[in-house]
Every structure is written in structure tokens, then in C-alpha cells.
C-alpha positions, -999 to +999 in steps of 0.1 A: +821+710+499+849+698+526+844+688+564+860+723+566+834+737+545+809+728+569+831+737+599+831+771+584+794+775+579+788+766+612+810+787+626+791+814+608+757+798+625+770+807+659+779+840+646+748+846+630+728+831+661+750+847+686+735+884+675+701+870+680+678+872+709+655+839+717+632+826+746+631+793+758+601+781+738+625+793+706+651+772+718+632+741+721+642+714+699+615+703+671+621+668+658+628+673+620+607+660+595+629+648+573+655+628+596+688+622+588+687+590+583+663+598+553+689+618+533+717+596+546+706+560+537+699+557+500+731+569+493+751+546+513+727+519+502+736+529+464+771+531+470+773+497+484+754+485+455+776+505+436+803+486+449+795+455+442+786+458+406+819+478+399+830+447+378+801+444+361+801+480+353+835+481+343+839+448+321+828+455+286+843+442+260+825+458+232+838+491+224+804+508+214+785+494+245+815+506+268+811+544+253+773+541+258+772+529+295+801+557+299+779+579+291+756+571+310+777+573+343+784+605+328+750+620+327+747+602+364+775+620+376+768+650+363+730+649+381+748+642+414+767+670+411+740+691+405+723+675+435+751+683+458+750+720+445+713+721+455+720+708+488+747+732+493+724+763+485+703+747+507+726+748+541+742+783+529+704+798+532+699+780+561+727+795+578+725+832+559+690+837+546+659+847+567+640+849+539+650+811+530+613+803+546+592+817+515+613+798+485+614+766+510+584+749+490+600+757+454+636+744+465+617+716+483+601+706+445+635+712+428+654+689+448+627+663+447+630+665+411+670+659+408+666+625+432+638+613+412+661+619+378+691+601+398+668+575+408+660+567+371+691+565+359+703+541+382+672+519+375+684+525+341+721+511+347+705+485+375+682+471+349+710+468+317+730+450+341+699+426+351+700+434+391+666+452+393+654+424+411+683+416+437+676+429+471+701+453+481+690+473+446+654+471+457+658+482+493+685+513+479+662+522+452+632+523+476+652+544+498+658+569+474+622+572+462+614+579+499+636+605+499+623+622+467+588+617+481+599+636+510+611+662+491+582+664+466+557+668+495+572+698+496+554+707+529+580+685+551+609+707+541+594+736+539+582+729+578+620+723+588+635+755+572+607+774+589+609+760+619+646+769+623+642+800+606+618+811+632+632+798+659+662+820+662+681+789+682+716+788+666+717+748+678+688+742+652+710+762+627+732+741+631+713+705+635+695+716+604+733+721+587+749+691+601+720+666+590+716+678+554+759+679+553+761+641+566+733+629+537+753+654+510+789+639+521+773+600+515+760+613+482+795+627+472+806+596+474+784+578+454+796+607+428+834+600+432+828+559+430+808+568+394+832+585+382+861+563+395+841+536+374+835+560+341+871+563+342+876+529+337+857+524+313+873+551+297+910+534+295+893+500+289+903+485+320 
């Protein structure tokens, strides 16, 4: 998904909202329970850590240790991309679903699941390269596991989709939309730099 992806599903939030009726106790703004800040920061954190390994990542010399760790920012790549597909279900049914309420818990679990599978295979990479221990791994990795406790609460999300389900107010439509698109576009990237790096290591830069 594009800036103009999102521009488009928000413009379909003021649609959708537009035909609605609401008081002013529905339009009242609820703070969120998972902030954005939460599905923002551990992926700028892991990018940046990311960043600085990218020699590391990239200079191996041995040809069988360079297909394995390419493989393994394969697999990681492949589990972003899956997480960005959840996440964009997620802002469609926001915007289209009034049902989205009653499945909030299950998708809540599922995308729990995916950060918690991304999360160990990053500690996976982090500790092959001997970095567990530096601090900017530590602080990303911890940012991540708070963001698949979030989501394994379960009750947290489900608590935002409701709330904005329910409260017929097309600016919470579109709050709701804009926070999880400005984590999902910081996760993208993390996506684009693993693969930049699995490319390398693919021509044997």
C-alpha cells in the first residue's frame, strides 16, 4: 500500500461517515489504546539497527553461510510482508466493515502472532551476528515485544475497533486509519532494506 492507497481509503471514510448520523457523545474522541507510537517505533528502531549492521549482514565470505543467512532474510521478508497484509485487512475493515467489532479479538491474536514470529527472527539474525547485547538491539527488540503484547492482549485492539465502530465519527475512522498506516509504512521499510540486503548477498557484494 501507497500514500495514495491510504488517501483513497480515507476518502472512502468520509464517504462512508458522511451517510451516517452521530451525536455529540459519538463524536467525542477516545484516546486509543494502542498509540501510535506503539506500532510506529519498533520498526523505526529495527530499521536503524538494520542499518547499521548492513555490512555485517552483507560481508560473507563463505558461500554456504551467505545462502543460509539469505535465506534467512528471505523467510524475514516474507513474514513482513505478510504482516503488512494483515495490517492492510485491518484498515480496509475499519473503514468498510461494521461487523469488524466481532472478529477484532481473533485478528487482534493473529497479528500478535506475526510480530512475535518477526521478532524471533531478528533475534535470530541479531544473535549470529553477536549484537544481542548492544543497546539499540535491546531497546528495538523490546519495542517490538511491546507491540506483540499489545496485540496478544487481544482486548486493547479489540477496544479500539469497537470504539470506532460504534462511534459512527468519520474523524475516528479515519485516526484509527492514519495511526495503523504511519506504523505499517515504517514496517515497509524495514521490508524493502531486508530485502535490499538479501539482494546483496545474492550477487556477492
Amino acid at each position: 500500500m501507497r500514500s495514495s492507497a491510504l488517501n483513497a481509503i480515507v476518502a472512502v471514510a468520509l464517504a462512508l461517515a458522511a451517510l451516517l448520523s452521530w451525536g455529540g457523545a459519538a463524536r467525542a474522541q477516545a484516546t486509543p489504546a494502542i498509540a501510535e507510537a506503539t506500532l510506529r517505533q519498533p520498526w523505526e528502531q529495527q530499521l536503524a539497527v538494520l542499518e547499521s549492521l548492513s555490512t555485517s549482514i552483507t560481508s560473507v565470505t563463505d558461500a554456504q553461510a551467505r545462502a543460509a543467512r539469505s535465506d534467512a532474510l528471505a523467510v524475514l521478508q516474507v513474514a513482513l510482508g505478510e504482516y503488512e497484509g494483515q495490517v492492510d485487512k485491518v484498515i480496509d475493515r475499519i473503514v468498510g466493515d461494521p461487523q469488524f467489532a466481532y472478529v477484532a479479538a481473533e485478528i487482534s491474536e493473529a497479528l500478535g502472532a506475526k510480530v512475535a514470529e518477526i521478532h524471533g527472527r531478528l533475534e535470530a539474525l541479531y544473535a549470529e551476528l553477536g549484537v544481542r547485547t548492544r543497546e539499540d538491539v535491546r531497546r528495538a527488540q523490546s519495542s517490538l515485544d511491546d507491540l506483540r503484547s499489545a496485540l496478544e492482549i487481544k482486548s486493547r485492539f479489540e477496544r479500539d475497533v469497537t470504539l470506532v465502530v460504534h462511534s459512527l465519527s468519520r474523524q475516528q475512522i479515519v485516526d484509527f486509519a492514519t495511526r495503523w498506516w504511519n506504523g505499517e509504512e515504517r514496517a515497509i521499510a524495514v521490508k524493502k532494506l531486508v530485502a535490499q540486503l538479501r539482494q546483496r548477498l545474492e550477487e556477492g557484494e
